[in-house]
N, CA, C and O atoms as a DFTB+ gen file, in Angstrom:
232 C
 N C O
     1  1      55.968       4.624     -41.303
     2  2      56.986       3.654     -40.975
     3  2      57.370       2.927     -42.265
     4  3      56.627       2.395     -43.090
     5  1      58.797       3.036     -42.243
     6  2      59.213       2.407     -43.313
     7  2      58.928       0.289     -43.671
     8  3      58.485      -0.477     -42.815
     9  1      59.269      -0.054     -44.851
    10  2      59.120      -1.339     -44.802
    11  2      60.048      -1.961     -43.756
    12  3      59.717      -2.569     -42.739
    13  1      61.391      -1.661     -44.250
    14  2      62.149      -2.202     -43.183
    15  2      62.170      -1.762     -41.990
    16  3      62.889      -2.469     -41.283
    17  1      61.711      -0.925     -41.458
    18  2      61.295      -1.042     -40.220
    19  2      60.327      -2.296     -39.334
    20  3      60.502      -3.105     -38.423
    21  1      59.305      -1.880     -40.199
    22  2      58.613      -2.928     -40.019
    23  2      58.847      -4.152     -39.760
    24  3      58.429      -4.867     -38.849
    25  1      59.635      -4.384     -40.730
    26  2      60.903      -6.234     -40.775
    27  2      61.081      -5.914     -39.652
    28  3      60.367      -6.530     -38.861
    29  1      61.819      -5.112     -39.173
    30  2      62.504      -5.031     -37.886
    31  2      61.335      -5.041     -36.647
    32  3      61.599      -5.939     -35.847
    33  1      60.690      -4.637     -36.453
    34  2      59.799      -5.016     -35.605
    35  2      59.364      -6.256     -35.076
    36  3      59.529      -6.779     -33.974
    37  1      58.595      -6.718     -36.414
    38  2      57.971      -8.076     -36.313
    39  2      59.141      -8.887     -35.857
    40  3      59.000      -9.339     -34.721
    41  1      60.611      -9.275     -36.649
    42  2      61.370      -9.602     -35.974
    43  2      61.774      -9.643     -34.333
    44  3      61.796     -10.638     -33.609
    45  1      62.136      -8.021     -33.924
    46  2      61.772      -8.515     -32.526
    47  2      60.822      -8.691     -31.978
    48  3      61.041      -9.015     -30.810
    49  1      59.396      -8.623     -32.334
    50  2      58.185      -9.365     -31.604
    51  2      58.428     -10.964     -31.151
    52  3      58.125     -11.582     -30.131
    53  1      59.201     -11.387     -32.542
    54  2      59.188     -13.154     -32.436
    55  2      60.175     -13.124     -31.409
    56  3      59.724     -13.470     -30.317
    57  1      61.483     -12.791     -31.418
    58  2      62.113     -13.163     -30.925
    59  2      61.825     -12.611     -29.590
    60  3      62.453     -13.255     -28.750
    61  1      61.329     -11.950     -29.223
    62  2      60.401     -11.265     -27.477
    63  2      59.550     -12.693     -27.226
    64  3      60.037     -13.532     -26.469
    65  1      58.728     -12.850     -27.647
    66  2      57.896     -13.978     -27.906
    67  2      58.536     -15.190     -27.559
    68  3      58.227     -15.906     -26.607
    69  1      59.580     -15.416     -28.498
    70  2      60.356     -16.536     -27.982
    71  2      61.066     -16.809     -26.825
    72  3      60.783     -17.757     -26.093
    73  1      62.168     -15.866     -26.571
    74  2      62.714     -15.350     -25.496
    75  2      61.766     -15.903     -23.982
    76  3      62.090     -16.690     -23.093
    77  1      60.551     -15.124     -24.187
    78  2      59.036     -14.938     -22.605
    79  2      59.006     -16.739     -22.773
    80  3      59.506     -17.437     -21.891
    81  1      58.378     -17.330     -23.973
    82  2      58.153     -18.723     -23.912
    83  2      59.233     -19.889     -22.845
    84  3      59.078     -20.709     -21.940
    85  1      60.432     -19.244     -23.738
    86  2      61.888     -20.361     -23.240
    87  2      61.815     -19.782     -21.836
    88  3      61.372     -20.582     -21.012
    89  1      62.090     -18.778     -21.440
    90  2      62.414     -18.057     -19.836
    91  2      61.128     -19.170     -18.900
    92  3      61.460     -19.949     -18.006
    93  1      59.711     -18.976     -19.382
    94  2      58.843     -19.548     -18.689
    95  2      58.808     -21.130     -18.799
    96  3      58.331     -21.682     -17.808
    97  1      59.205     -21.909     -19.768
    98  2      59.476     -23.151     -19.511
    99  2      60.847     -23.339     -19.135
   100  3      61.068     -24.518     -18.858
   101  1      61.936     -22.519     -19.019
   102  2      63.067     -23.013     -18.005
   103  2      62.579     -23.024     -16.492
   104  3      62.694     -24.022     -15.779
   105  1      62.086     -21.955     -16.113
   106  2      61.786     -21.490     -14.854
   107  2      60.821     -22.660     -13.948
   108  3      61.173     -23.119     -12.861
   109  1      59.730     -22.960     -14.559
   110  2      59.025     -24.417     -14.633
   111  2      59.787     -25.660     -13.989
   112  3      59.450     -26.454     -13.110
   113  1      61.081     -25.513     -14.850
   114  2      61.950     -26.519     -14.463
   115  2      63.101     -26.298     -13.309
   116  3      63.859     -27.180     -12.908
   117  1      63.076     -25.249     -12.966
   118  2      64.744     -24.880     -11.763
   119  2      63.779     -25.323     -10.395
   120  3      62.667     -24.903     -10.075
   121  1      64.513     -26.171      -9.837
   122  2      64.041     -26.432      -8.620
   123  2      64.913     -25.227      -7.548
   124  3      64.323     -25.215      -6.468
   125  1      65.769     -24.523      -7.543
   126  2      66.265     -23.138      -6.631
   127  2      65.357     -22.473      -7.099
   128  3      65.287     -22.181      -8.292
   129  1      64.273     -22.031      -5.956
   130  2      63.847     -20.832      -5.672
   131  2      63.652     -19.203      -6.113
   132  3      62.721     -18.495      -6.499
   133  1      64.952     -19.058      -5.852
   134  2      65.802     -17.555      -5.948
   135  2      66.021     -17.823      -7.711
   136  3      65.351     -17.198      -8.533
   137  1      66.834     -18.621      -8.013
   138  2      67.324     -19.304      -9.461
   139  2      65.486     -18.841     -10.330
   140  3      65.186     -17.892     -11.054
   141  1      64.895     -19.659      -9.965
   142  2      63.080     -19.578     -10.531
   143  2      62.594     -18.451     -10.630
   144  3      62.133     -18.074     -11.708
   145  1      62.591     -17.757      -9.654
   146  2      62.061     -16.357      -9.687
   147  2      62.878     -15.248     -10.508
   148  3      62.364     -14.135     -10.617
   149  1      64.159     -15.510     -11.106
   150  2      65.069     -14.749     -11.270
   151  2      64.624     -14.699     -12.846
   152  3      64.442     -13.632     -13.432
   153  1      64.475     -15.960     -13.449
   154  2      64.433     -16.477     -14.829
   155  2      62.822     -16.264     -15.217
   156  3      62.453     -16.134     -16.384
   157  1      61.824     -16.244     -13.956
   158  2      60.410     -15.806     -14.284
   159  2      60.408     -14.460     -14.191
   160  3      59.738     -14.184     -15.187
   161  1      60.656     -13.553     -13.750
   162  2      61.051     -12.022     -13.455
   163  2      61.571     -11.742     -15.793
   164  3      60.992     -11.096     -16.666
   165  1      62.887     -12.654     -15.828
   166  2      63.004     -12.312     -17.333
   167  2      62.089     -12.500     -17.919
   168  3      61.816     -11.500     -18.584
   169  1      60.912     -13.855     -18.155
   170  2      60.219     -14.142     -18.844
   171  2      59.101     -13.143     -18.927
   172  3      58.266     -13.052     -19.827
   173  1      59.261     -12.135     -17.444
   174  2      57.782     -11.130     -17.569
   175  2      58.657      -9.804     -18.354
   176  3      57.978      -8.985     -18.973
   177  1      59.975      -9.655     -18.307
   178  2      60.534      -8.464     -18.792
   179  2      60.472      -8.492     -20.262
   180  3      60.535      -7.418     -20.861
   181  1      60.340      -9.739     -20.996
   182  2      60.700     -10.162     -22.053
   183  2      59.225      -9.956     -22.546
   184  3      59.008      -9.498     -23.668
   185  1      57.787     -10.450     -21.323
   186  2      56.665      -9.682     -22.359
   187  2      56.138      -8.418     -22.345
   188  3      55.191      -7.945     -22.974
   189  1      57.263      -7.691     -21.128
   190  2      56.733      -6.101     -21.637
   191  2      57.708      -5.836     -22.841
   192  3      56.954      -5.481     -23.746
   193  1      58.550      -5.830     -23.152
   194  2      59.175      -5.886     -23.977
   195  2      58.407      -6.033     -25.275
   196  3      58.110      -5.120     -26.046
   197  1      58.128      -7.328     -25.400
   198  2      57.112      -7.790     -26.422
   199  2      56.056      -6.560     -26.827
   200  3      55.874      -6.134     -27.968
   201  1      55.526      -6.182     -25.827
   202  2      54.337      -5.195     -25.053
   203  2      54.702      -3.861     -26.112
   204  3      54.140      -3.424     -27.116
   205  1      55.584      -3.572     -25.567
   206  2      56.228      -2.131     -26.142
   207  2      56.287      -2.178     -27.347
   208  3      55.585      -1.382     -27.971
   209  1      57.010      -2.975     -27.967
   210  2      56.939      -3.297     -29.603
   211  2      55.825      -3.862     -30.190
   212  3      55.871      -3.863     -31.420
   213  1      54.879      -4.322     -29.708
   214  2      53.410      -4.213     -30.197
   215  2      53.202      -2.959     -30.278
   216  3      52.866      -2.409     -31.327
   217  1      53.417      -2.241     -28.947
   218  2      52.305      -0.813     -29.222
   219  2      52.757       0.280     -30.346
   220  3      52.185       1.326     -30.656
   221  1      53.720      -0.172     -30.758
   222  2      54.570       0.430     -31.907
   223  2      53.564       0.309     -33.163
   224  3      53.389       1.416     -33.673
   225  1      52.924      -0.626     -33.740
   226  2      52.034      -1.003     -34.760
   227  2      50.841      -0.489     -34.409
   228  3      49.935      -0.112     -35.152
   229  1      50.880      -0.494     -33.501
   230  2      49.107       0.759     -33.561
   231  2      48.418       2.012     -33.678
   232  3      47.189       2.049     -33.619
């Protein structure tokens, strides 16, 4: 794997990372139901996501 690849990775790790964080403290906050579950559903897509591009480095 090239260097810049690499850049590119770690990059989207953070921003996966970030993404799961914000999704799970919005969701925290939506008092709709349907609205909550919709935005926690992203926050879990966002750490397989994360997930996948980890398993890339190993």
């Amino acid at each position: 794997m090239t260097s810049k690849e690499l850049l590119y990775i770690e990059d989207a790790l953070g921003h996966e990372k970030y993404f799961q964080s914000k999704c799970k403290e919005t969701a925290e906050k939506i008092e709709d139901e349907e609205l909550r579950g919709f935005v926690s559903d992203l926050a879990m897509k966002h750490g397989e996501m994360f997930g996948s591009f980890y398993s890339l480095l190993q």
